[in-house]
N, CA, C and O atoms as a DFTB+ gen file, in Angstrom:
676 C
 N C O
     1  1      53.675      27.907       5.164
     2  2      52.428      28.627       5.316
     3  2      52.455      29.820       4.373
     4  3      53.250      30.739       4.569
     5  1      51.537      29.827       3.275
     6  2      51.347      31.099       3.156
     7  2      50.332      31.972       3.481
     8  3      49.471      31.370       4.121
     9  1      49.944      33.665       3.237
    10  2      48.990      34.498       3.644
    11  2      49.325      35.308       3.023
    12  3      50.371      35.867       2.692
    13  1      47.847      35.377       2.790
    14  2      47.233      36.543       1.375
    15  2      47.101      38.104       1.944
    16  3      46.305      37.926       2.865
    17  1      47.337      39.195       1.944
    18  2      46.666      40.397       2.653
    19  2      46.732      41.264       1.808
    20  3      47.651      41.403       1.001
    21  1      45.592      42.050       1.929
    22  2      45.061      43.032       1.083
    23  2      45.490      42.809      -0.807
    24  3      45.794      43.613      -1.688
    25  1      45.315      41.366      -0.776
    26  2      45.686      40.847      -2.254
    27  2      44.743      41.260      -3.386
    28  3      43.598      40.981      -3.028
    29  1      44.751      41.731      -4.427
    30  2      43.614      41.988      -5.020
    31  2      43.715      40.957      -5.868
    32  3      44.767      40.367      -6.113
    33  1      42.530      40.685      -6.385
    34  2      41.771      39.587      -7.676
    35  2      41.009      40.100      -9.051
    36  3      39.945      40.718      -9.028
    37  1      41.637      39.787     -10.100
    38  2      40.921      40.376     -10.941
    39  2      39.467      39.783     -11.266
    40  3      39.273      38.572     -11.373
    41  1      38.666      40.556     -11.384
    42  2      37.138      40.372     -11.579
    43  2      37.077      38.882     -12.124
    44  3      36.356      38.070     -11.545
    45  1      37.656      38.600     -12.979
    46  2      37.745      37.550     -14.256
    47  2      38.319      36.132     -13.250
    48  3      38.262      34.960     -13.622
    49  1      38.782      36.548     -12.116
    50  2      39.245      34.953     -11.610
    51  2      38.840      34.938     -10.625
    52  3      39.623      34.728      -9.699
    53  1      37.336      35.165     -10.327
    54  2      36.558      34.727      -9.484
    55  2      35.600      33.657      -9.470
    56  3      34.403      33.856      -9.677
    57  1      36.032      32.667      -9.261
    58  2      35.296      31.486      -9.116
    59  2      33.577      31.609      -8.650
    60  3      33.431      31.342      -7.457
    61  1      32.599      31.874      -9.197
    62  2      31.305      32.013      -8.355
    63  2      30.888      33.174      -7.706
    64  3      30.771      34.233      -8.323
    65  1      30.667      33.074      -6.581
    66  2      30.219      34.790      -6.187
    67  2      31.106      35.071      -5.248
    68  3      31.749      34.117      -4.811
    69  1      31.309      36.103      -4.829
    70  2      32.583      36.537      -3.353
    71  2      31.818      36.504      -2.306
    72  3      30.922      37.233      -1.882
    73  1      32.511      35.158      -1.814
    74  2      32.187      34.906      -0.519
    75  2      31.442      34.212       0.001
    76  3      30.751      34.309       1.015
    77  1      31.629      33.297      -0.911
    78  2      30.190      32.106      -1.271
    79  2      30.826      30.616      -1.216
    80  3      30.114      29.612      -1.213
    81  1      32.114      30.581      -1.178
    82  2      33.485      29.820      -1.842
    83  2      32.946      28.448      -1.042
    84  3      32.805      27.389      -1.654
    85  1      32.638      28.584       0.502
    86  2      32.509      27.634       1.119
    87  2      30.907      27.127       0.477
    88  3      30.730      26.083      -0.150
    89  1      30.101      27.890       0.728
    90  2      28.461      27.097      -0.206
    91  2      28.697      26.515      -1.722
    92  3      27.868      25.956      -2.440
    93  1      29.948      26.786      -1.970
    94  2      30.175      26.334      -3.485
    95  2      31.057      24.640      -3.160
    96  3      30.836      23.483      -3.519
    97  1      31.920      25.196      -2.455
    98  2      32.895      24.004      -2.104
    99  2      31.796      22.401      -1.544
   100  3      31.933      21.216      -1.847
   101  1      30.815      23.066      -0.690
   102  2      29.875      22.376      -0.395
   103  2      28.864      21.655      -1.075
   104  3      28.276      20.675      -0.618
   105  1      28.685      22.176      -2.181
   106  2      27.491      21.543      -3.179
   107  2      28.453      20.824      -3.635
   108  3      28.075      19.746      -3.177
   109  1      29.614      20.531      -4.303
   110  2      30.858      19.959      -4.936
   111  2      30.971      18.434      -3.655
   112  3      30.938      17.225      -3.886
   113  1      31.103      19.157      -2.395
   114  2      31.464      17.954      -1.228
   115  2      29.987      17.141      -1.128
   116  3      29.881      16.267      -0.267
   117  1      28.812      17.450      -2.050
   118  2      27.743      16.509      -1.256
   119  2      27.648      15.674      -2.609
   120  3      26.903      14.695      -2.669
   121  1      28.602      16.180      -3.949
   122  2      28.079      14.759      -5.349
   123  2      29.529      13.877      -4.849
   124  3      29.546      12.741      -5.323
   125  1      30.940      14.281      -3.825
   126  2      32.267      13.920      -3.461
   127  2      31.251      12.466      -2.250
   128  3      31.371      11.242      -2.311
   129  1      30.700      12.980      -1.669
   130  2      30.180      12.140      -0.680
   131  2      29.010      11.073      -1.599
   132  3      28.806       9.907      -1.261
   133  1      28.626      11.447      -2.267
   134  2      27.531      10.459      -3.024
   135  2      28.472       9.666      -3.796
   136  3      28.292       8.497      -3.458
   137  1      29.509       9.750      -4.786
   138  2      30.699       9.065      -5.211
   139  2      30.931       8.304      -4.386
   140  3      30.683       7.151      -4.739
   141  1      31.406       8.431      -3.147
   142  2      32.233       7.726      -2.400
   143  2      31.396       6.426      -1.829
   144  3      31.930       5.378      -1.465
   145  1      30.068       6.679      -1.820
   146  2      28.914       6.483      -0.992
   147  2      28.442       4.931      -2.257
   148  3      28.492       3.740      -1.949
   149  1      28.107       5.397      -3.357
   150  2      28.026       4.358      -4.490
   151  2      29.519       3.923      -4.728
   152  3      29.710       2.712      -4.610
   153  1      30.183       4.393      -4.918
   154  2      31.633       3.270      -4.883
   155  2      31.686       2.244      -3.382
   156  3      32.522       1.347      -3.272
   157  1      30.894       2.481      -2.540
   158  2      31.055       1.758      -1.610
   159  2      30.124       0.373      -2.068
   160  3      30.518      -0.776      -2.266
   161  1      28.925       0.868      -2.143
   162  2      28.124      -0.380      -2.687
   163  2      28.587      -1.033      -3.718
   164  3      28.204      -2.201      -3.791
   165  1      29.516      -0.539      -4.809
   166  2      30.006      -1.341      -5.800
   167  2      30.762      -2.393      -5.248
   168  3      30.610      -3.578      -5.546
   169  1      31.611      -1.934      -4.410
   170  2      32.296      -2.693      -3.561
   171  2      31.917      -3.806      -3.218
   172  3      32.082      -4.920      -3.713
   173  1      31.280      -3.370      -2.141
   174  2      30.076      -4.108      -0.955
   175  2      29.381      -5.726      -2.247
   176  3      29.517      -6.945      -2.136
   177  1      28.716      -4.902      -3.266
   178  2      28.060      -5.678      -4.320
   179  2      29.277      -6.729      -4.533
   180  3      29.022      -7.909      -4.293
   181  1      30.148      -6.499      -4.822
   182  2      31.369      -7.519      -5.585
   183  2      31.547      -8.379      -4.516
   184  3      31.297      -9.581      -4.609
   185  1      31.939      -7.881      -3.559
   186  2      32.046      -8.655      -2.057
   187  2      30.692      -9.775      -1.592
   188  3      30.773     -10.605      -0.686
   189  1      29.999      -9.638      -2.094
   190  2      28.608     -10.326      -1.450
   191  2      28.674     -11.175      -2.928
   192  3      28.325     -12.353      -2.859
   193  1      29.071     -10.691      -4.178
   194  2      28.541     -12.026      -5.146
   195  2      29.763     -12.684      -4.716
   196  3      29.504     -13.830      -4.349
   197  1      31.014     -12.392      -4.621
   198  2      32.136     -13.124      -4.452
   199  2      32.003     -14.174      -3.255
   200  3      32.552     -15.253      -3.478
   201  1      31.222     -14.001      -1.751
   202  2      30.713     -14.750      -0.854
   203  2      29.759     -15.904      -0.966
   204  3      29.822     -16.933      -0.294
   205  1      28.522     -15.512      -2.250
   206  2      27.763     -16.292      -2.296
   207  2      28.268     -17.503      -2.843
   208  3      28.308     -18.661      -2.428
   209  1      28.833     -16.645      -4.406
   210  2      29.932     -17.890      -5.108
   211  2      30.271     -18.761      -4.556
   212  3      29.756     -19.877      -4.614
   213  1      31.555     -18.321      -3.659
   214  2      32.079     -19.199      -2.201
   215  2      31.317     -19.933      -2.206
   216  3      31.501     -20.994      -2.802
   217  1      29.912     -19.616      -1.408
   218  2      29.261     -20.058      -0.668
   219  2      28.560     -21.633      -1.353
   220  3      28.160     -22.612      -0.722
   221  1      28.599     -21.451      -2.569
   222  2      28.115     -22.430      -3.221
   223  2      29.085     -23.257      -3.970
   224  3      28.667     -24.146      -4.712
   225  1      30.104     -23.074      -3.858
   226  2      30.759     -23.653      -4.364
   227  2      31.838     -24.721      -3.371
   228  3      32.203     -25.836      -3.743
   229  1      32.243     -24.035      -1.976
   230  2      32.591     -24.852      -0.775
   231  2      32.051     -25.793      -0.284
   232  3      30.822     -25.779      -0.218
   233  1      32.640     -26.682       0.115
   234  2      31.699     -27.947       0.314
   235  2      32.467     -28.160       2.328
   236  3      33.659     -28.163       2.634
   237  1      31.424     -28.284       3.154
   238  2      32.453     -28.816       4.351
   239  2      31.018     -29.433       5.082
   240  3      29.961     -28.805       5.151
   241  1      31.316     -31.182       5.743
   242  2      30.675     -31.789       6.721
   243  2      29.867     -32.166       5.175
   244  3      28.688     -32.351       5.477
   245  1      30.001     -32.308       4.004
   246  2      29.297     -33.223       3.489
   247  2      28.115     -32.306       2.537
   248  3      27.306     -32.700       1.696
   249  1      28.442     -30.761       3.134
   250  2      26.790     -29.962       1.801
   251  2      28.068     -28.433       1.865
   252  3      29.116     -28.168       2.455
   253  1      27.207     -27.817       0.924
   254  2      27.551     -26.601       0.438
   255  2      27.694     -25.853       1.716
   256  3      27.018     -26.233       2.672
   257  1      28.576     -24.729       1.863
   258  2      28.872     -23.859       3.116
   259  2      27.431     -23.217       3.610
   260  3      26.952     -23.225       4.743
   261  1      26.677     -22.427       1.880
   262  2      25.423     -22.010       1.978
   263  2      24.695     -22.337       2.766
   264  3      24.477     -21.592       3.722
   265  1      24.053     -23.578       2.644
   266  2      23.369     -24.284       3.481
   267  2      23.515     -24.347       5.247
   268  3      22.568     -24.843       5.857
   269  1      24.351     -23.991       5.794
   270  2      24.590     -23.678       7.061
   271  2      23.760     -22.580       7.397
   272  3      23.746     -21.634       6.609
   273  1      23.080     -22.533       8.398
   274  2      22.055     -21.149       8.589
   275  2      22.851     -19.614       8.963
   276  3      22.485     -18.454       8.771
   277  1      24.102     -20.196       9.584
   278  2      24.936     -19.171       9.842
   279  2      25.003     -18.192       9.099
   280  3      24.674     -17.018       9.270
   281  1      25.627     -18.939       7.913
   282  2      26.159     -18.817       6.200
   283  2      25.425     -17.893       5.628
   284  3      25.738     -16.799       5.159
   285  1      23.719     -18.813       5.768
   286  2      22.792     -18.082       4.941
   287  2      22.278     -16.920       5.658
   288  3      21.689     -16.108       4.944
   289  1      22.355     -16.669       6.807
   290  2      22.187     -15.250       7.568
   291  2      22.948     -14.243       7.264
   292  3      22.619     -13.156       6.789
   293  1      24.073     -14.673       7.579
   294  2      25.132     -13.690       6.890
   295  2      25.068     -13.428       5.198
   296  3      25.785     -12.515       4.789
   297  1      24.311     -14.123       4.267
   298  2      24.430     -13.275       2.863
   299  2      23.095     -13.031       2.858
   300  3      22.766     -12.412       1.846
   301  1      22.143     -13.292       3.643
   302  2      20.857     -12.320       3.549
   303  2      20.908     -11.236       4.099
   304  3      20.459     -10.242       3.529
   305  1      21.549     -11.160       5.525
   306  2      21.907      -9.938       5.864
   307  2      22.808      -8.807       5.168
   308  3      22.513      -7.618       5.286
   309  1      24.070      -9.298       4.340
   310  2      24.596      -8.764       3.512
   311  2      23.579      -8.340       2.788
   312  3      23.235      -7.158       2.812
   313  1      22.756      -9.583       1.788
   314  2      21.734      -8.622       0.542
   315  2      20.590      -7.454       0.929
   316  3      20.020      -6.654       0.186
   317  1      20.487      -7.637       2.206
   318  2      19.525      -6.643       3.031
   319  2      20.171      -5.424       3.076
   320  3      19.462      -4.451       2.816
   321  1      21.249      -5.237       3.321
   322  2      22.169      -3.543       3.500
   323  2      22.562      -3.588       1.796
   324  3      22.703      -2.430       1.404
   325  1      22.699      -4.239       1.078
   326  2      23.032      -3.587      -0.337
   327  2      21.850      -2.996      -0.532
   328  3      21.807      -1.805      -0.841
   329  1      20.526      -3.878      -0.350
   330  2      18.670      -2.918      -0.778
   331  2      18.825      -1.636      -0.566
   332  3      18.628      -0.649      -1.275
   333  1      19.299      -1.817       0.764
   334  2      19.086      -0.271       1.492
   335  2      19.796       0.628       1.241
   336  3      19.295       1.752       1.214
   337  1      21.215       0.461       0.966
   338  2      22.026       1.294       0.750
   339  2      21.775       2.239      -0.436
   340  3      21.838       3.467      -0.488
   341  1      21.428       1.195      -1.511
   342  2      21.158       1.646      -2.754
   343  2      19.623       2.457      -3.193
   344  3      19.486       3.204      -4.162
   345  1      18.539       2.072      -2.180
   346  2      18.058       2.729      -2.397
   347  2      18.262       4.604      -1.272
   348  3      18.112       5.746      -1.707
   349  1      18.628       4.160       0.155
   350  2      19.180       5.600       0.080
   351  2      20.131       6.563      -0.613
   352  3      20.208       7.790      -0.542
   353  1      20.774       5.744      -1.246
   354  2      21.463       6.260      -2.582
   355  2      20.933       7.152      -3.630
   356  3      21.172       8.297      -4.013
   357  1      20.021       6.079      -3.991
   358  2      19.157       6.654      -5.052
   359  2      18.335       7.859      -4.622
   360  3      18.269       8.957      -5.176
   361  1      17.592       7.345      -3.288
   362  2      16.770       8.698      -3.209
   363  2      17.503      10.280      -2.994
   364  3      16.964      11.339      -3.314
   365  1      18.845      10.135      -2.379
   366  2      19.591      11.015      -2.194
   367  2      20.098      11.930      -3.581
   368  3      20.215      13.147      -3.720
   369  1      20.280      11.082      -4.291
   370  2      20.759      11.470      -5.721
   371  2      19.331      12.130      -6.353
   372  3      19.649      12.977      -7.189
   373  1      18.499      12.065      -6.280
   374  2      17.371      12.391      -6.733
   375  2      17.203      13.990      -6.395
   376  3      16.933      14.960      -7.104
   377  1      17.511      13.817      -4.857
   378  2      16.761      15.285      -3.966
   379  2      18.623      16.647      -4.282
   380  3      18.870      17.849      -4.182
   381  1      19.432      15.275      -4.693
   382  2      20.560      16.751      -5.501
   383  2      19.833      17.369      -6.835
   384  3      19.556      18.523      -7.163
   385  1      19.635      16.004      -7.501
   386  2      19.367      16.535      -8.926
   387  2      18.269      17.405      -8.870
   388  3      17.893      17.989      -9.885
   389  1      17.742      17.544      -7.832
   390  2      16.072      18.407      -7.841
   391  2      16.538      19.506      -7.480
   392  3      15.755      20.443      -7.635
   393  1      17.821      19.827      -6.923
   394  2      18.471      21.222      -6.109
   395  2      17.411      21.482      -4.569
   396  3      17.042      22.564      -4.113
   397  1      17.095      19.959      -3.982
   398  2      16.447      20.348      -2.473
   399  2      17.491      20.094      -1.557
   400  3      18.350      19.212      -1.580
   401  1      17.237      21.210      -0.561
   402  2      18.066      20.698       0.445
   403  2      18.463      19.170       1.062
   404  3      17.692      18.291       1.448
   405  1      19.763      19.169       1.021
   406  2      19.897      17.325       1.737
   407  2      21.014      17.251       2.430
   408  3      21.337      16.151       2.879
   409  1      21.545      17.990       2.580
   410  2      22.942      17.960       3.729
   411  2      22.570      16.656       4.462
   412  3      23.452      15.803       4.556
   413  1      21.131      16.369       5.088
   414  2      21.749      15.291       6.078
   415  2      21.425      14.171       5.918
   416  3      21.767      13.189       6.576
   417  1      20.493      14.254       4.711
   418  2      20.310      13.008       3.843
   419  2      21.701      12.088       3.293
   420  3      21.630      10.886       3.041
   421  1      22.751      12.772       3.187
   422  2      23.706      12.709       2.183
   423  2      24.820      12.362       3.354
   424  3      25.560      11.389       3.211
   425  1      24.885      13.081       4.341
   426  2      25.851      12.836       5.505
   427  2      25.516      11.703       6.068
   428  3      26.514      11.195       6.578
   429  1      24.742      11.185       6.186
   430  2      23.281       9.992       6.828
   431  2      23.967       8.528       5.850
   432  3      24.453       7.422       6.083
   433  1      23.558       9.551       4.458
   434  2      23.996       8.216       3.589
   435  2      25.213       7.423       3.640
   436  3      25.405       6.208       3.693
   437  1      26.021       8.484       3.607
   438  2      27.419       8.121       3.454
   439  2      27.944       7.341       4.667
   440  3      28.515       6.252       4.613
   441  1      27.666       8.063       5.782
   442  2      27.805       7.348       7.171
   443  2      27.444       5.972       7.184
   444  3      28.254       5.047       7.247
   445  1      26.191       5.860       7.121
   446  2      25.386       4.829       7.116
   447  2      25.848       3.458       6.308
   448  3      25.953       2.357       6.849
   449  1      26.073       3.702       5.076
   450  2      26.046       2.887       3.742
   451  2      27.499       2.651       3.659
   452  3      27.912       1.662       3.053
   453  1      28.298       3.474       4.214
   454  2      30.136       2.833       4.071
   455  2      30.230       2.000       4.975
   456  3      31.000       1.054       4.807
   457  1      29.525       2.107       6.107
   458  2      29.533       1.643       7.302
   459  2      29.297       0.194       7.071
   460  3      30.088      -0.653       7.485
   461  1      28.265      -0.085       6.446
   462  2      27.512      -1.038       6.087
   463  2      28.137      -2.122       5.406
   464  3      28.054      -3.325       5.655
   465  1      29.143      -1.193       3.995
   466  2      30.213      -1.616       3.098
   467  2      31.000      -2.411       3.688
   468  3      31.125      -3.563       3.270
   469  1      31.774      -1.903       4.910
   470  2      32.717      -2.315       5.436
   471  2      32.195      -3.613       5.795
   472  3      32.672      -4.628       5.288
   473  1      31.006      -3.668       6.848
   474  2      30.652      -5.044       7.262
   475  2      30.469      -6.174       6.668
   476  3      30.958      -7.286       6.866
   477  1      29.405      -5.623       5.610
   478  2      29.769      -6.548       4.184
   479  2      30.516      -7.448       3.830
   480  3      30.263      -8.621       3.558
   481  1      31.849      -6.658       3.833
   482  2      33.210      -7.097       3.175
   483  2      33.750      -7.726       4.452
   484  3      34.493      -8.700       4.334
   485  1      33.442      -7.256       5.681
   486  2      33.999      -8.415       6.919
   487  2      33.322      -9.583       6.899
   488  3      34.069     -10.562       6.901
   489  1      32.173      -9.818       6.882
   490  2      31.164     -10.724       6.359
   491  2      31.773     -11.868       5.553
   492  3      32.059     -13.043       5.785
   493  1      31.854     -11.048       4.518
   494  2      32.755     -11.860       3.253
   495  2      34.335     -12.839       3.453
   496  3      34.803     -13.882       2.995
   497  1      34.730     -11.805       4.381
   498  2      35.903     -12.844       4.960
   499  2      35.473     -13.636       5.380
   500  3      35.634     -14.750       4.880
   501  1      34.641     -13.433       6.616
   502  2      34.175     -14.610       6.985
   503  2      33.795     -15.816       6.400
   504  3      34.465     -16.848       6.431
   505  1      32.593     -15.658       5.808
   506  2      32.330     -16.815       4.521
   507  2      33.381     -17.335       4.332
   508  3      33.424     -18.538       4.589
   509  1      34.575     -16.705       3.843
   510  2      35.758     -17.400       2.982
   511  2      36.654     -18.319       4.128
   512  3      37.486     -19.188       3.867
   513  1      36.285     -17.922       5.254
   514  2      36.987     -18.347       6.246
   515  2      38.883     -18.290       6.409
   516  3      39.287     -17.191       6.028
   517  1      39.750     -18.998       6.765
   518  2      41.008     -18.756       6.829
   519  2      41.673     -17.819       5.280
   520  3      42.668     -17.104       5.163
   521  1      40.677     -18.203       4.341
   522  2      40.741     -18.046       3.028
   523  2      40.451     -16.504       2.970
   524  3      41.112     -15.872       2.146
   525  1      39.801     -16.013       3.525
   526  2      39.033     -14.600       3.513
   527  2      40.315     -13.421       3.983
   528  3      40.256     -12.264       3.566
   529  1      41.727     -14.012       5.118
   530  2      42.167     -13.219       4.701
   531  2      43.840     -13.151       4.234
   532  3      44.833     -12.770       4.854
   533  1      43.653     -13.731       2.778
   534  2      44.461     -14.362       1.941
   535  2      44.250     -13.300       1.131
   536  3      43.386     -12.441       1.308
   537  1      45.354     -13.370      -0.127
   538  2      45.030     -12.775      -1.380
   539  2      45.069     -13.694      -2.383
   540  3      45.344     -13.549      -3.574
   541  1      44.753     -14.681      -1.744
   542  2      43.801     -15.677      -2.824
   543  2      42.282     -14.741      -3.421
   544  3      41.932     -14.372      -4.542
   545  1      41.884     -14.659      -2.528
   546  2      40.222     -13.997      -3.081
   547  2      40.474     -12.641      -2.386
   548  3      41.312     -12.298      -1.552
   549  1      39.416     -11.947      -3.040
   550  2      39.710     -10.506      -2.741
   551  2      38.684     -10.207      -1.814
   552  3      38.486      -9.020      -2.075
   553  1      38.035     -10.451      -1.058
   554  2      37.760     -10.259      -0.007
   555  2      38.588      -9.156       0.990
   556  3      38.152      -8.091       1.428
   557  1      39.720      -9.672       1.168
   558  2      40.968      -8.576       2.085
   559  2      41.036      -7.700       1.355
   560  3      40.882      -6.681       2.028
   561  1      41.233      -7.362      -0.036
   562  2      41.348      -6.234      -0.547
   563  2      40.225      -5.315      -0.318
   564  3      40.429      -4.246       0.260
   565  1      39.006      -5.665      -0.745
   566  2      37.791      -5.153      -0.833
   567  2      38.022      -4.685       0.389
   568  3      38.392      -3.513       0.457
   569  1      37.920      -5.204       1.229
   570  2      37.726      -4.656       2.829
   571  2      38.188      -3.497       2.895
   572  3      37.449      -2.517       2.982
   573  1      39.687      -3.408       2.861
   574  2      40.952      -2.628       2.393
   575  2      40.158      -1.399       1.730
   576  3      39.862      -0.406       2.394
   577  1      39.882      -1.520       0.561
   578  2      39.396      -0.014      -0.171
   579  2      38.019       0.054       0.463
   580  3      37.764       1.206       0.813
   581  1      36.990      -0.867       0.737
   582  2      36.075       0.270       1.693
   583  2      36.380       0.946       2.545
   584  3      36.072       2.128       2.696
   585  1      37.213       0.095       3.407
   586  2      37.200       1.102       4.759
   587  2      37.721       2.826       3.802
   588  3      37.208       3.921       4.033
   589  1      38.326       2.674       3.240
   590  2      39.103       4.215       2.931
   591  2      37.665       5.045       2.538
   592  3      37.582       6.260       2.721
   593  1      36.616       4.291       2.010
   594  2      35.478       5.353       1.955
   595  2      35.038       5.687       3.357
   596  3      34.324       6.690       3.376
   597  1      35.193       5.301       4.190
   598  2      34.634       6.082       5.905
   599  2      35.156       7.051       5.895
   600  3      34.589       7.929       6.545
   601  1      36.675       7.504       5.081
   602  2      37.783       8.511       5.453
   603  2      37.231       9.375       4.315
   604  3      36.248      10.022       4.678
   605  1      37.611       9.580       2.955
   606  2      37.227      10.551       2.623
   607  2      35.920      11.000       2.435
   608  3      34.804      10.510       2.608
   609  1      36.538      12.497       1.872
   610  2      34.805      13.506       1.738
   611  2      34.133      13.159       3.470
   612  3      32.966      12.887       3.755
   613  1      35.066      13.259       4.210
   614  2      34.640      13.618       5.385
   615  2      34.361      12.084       6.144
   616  3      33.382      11.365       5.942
   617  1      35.348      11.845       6.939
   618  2      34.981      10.805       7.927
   619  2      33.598      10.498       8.751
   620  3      32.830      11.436       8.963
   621  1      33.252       9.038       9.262
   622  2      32.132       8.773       9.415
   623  2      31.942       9.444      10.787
   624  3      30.827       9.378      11.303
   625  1      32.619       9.877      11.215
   626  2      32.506      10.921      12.732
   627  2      31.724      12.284      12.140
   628  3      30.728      12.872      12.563
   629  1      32.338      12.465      11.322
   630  2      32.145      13.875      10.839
   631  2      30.698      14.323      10.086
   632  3      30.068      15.371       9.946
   633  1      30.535      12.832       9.663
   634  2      29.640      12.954       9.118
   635  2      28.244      12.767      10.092
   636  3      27.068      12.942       9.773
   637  1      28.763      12.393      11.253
   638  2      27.907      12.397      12.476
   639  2      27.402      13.960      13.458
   640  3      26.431      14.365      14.097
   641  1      28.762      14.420      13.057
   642  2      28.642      15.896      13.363
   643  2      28.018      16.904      12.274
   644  3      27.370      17.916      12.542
   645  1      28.295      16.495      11.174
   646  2      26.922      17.260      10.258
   647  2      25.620      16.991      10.426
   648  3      24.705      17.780      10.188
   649  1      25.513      15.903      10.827
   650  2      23.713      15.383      11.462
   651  2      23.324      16.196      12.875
   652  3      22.345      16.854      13.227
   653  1      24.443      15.859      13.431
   654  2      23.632      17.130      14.508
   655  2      23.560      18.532      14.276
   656  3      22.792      19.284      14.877
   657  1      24.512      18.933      13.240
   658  2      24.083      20.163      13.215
   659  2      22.880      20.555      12.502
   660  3      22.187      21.505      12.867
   661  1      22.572      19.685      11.282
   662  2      21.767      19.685      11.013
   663  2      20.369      19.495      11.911
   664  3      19.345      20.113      11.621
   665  1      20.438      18.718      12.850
   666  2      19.266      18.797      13.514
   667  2      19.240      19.358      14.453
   668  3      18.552      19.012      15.414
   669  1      20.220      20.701      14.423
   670  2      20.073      22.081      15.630
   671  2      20.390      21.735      17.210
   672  3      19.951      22.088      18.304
   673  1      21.443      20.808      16.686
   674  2      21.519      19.892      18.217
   675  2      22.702      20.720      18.678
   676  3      23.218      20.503      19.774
């Protein structure tokens, strides 16, 4: 442990304004959470073409896996949370670059859209079936590095607790 007391700082190595450190650290943690947030959909994206592939390319009972309604629920539902993700993405990225408030736009997103990632990529095992969690196909991996986006730039709990504060709860 260390501790600073009555330490002085020269003018010149002050990062920003005194006493601001945390509103600074914070604008830094909401482009850390949008990173994490689009690396998830990249993910998610690779995971869902890698399923469909599968999907068309497996053959069982005589037709393509696709063709099972199961199958095809599960990669429409997959392509339905990539829409969304990406466009709360986008709009989020928009309302930084404008400098408007979005704390919970951004906490929302991230929550929301890793969340989503993850399922995705469980999804995707599935499709692949016994195969899904092999390191034959990367499916298991993918899974593997989404989940780690729930964890940083603030876990999906946490990011649940910035929503309420945000909404004065």
């Amino acid at each position: 442990e260390m501790v600073f007391e009555n330490l002085e700082v020269d003018f010149s190595c002050i990062l920003g304004a005194v006493g601001q450190g945390w509103v600074q650290a914070s604008n830094n943690l909401m482009w850390e959470r949008m990173m994490l947030t689009l690396l998830s959909i990249g993910g998610a994206r690779a995971c869902y073409q890698d399923a469909l592939r599968y999907s068309e390319e497996r053959s069982a009972f005589g037709r393509r896996i696709g063709e099972f309604g199961t199958i095809a629920n599960m990669l429409e539902e997959m392509r339905a949370k990539l829409l969304l993700g990406e466009a709360i993405a986008h709009h989020c990225i928009e309302l930084i670059e404008a400098n408007k408030p979005c704390r919970a736009e951004v906490a929302a997103a991230k929550r929301q859209v890793c969340e989503d990632c993850i399922w995705i990529a469980d999804r995707a095992i599935q499709i692949h079936g016994g195969y899904g969690y092999t390191t034959e196909f990367s499916a298991e991996r993918w899974w593997r590095d989404l989940r780690l986006m729930t964890i940083g730039g603030g876990t999906s709990e946490i990011m649940g607790n910035v929503l309420v504060k945000e909404l004065g709860l």
